[in-house]
C-alpha positions, 0 to 999 in steps of 0.5 A: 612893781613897787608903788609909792602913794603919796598926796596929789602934788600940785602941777601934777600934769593928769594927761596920759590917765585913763581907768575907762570909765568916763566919769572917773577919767573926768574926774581925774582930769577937771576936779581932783586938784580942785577938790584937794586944793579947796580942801573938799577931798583928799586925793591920793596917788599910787605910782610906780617907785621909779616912775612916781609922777606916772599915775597908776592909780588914785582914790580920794578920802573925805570927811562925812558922818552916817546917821546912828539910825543907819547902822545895824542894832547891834553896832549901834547900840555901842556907840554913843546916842549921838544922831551923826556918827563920823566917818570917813569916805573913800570916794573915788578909786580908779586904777589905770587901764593898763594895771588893771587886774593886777590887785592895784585897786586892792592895794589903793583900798589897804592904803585908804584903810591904813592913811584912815586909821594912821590919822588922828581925826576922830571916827567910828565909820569908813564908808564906800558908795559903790557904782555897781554890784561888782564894784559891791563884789569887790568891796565885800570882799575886804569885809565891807557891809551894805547899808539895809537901805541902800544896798551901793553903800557899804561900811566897816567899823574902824575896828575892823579897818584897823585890823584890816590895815595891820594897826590895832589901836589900844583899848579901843571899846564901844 
């Protein structure tokens, strides 16, 4: 299969998507046009090439800051003495029912990492709020790291993203 990810296109028809979990499904149907429309999120969709308009996949990205204080010592301490570091957050990403399992959601999380650092917004933090303690699993596992107090967020420097996604950014120094 090869996917196409592209921008929630308006008219879109979202009938026909189910990740099973009923707030994501909600989401998808009653608000991720709403949210991009009104500018609130960015919603990505991944389709198959040759069958772009059915969705296998999306995730939204948006704007957000976390307080310097929230970040590790040892991280912290080379970034600017400014209280609100800004961000990124990937807020939903849910793949359909039928393409689970086959690393859809690992492809729409490259995808985010890679859309993130292509863009010419200023940030330092890519942030992820994950449900539970497996979706924690997974996210650990493109070497997200949990915020001490509270263990369902994670972060990753953008450095890190960069790396991840395949793109380094010249003299880049904290």
């Amino acid at each position: 299969m090869n996917l196409l990810f592209r921008l929630l296109p308006a008219g879109l028809s979202r009938d026909g998507f189910t990740c099973g979990n009923k707030a994501l499904d909600a989401y998808w149907r009653t608000q991720a046009g709403q949210d991009q429309k009104r500018g609130f999120a960015t919603v990505v969709i991944a389709g198959d090439a040759q069958t772009p308009d059915k969705v296998i996949g999306f995730y939204t990205l948006a704007a957000a800051s976390v307080l310097l204080t929230d970040i590790p010592e040892t991280e912290a301490r080379r970034m600017p003495r400014y209280p609100a570091v800004p961000a990124i957050r990937l807020g939903r990403l849910a793949v359909a029912s039928a393409f689970q399992g086959q690393h859809i959601g690992s492809l729409l999380v490259l995808d985010a990492l890679r859309r993130s650092c292509c863009n010419e917004l200023a940030w330092a933090i890519f942030l992820v709020d994950a449900k539970d303690e497996q979706t924690v699993t997974f996210y650990e596992k493109f070497l997200f790291r949990r915020f001490a107090q509270r263990p369902l967020s994670l972060w990753m420097h953008r450095k890190q993203a960069e790396r991840i996604a395949g793109l380094g950014r010249k003299n880049t120094k904290f």
